[in-house]
C-alpha distance (Angstrom), angle and dihedral (degrees) to the residues before:
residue distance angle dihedral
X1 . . .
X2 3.99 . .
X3 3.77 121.4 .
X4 4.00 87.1 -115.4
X5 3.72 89.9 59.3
X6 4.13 91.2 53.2
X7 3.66 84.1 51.7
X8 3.82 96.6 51.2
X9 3.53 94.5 46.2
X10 3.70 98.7 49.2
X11 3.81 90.1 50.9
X12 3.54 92.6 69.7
X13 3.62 99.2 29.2
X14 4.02 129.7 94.7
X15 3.64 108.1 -145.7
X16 4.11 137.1 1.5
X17 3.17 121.0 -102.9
X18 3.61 139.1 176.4
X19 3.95 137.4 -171.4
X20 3.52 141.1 -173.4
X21 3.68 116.3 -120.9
X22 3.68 88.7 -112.4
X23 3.96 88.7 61.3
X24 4.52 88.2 -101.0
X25 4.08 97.2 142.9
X26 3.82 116.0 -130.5
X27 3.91 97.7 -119.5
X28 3.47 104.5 -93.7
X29 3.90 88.3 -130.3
X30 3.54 90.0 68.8
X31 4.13 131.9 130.6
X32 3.65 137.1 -128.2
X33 3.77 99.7 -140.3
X34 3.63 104.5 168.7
X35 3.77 132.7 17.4
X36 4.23 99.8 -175.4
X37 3.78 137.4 164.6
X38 3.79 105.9 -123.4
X39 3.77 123.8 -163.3
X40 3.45 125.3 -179.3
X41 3.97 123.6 -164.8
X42 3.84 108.1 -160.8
X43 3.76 142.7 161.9
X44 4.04 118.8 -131.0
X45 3.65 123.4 -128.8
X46 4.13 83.1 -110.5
X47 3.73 81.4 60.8
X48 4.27 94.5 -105.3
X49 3.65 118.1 147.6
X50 3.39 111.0 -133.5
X51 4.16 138.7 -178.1
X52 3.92 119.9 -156.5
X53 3.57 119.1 -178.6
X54 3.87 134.5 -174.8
X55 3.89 152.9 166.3
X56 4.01 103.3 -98.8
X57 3.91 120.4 -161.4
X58 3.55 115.4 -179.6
X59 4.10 117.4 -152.4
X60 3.60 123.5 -159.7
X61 3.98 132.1 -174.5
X62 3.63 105.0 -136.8
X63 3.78 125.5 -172.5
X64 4.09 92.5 -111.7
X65 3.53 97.2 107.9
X66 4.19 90.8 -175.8
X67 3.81 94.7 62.1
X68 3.31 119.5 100.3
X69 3.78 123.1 168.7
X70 4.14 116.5 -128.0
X71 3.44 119.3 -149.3
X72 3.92 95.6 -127.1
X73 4.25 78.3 55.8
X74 4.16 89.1 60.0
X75 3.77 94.7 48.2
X76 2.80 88.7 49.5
X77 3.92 98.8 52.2
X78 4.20 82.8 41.3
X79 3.89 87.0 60.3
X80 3.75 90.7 47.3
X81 3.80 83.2 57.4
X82 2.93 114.1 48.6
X83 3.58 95.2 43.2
X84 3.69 89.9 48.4
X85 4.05 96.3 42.8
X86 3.91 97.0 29.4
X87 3.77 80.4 -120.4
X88 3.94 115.9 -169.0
X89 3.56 129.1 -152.3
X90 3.89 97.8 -76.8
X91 3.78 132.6 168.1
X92 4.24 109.6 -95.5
X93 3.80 126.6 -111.4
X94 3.98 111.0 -172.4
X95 3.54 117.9 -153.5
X96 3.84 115.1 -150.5
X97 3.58 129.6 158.3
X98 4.09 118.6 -141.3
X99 3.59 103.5 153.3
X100 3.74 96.0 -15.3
X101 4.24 130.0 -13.7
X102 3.62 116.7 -57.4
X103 3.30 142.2 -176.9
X104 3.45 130.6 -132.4
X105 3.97 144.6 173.5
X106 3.71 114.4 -116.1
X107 4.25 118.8 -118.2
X108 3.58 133.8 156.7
X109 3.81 130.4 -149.5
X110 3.90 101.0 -162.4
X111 3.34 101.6 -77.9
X112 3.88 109.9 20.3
X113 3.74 133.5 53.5
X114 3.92 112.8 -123.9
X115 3.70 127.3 -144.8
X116 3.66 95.6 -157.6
X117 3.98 110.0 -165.1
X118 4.13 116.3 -106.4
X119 4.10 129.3 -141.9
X120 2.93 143.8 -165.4
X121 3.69 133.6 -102.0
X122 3.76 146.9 -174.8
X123 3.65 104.3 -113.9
X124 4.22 95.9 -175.3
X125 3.95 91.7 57.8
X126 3.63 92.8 144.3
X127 4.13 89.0 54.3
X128 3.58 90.4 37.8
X129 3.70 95.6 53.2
X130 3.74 88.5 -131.8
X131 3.93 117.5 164.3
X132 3.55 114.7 -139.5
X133 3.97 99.5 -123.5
X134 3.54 91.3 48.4
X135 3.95 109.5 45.3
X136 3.68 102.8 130.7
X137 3.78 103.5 68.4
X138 4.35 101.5 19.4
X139 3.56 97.3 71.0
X140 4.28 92.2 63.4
X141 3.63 90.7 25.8
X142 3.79 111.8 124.4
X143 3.74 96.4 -110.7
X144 4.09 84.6 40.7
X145 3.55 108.7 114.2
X146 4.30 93.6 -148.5
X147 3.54 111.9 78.5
């Protein structure tokens, strides 16, 4: 989901919420501590340089049990943003910490924002000589050509 599609949702919308893909609500006391642009500057395993950049919003659970974040409140911390950052309109990574940080891709079902889980992937396949059905163990495999 792109940043301008957070901010059209949430101008219509009456509250801010957030759920795990496996339907566990973000406590609706929760914070928005960061809003970032994040690049990363990597090489692949097939030896490709590569740049990925995207719209990063950190949530945290805090023990204030009264706060509750209002949409109008968010856009406003967006504007803040991407005045401040010269922020484009980027694709959004959530940060949010269960058992330790994750990241996750941003969705919404119509009512909810969903932090739907992210994996990784080879992204040199064809120099790995890593079959599509079988991606999670051919990359390291001996006869893998990756690691």
């Amino acid at each position: 989901m792109k940043l301008s599609e957070v901010k059209t949702i949430l101008s219509s919308a009456e509250s801010v919420d957030f759920k795990l893909e496996n339907g566990t609500s973000v406590p609706e006391h929760f914070h928005v501590t960061e809003i970032g642009v994040v690049t990363k500057h990597f090489i692949d395993c097939g030896g490709t340089v590569r740049k990925e950049k995207v719209a990063n919003f950190q949530l945290w659970d805090a023990n204030d049990y009264e706060h509750r974040l209002k949409p109008s409140k968010l856009l406003k911390i967006i504007a803040l943003s991407e005045k401040a950052l010269g922020m484009e309109d980027l694709e959004i990574e959530v940060e949010y910490q269960s058992d330790t940080i994750g990241k996750y891709n941003l969705g919404f079902d119509g009512k909810n924002f969903i932090l739907h889980s992210k994996s990784t992937t080879c992204l040199a396949r064809e120099v790995c000589g890593v079959p599509e059905q079988n991606e999670e163990t051919a990359c390291c495999a001996s006869n893998g050509g990756c690691c």
